[in-house]
N, C-alpha and C positions, 0 to 999 in steps of 0.2 A: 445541427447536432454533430458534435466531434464523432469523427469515427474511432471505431474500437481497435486496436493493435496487439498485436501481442509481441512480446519483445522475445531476445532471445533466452532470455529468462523464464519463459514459459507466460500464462496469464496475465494479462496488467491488473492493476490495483482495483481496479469499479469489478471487473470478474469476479476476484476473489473476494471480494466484500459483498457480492451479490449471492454467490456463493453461504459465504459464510451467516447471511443474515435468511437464507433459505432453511439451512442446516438446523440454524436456531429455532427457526419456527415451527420447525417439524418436532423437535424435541418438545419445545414450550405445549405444542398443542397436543401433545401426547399421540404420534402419528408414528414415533418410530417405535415399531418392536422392542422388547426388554432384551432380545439376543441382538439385537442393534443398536443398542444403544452404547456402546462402551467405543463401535468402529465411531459412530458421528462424534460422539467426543472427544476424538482422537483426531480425525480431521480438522474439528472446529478449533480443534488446537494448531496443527499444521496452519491452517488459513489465517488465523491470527498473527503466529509467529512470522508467517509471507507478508503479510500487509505490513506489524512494523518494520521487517527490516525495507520493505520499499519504503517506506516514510523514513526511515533512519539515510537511506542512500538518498531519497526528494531532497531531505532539510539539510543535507550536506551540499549535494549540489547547490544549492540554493543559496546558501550561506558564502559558498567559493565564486557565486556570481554577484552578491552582492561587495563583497571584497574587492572583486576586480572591480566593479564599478567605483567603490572610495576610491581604490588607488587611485584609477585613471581622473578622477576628480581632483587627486590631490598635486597629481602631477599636473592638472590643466592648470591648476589656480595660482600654482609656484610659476607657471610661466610668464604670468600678465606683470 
């Protein structure tokens, strides 16, 4: 099992979505207070908006790795 990290960003991704799918459950199952209900909403919001800008920042990295890999393929092939 991968260990858990936290970056300097605060929580990684699997946190905050663990998080945020606890948050949900407590609401769905009618666990939170009605004078509580409006903070977890407001988190559930926060945790949301953290998870995609980490997937906004993953699919870019990800996208700049597979770039460099066409190049470097395209540079290998012009060589032969």
């Amino acid at each position: 099992m991968a260990a858990k990290r936290k970056t300097k960003d605060g929580p990684n991704y699997n946190e905050l979505a663990a998080e945020l799918e606890a948050t949900l459950a407590s609401i769905e199952d009618g666990e939170v207070d009605i004078d509580e209900l409006s903070t977890k909403v407001e988190r559930a919001t926060d945790l949301i908006k953290a998870c995609r800008e980490k997937l906004n920042a993953t699919q870019i990295r990800v996208q700049k790795v597979v770039a460099s890999l066409e190049e470097d393929e395209e540079e290998a092939g012009g060589e032969a």
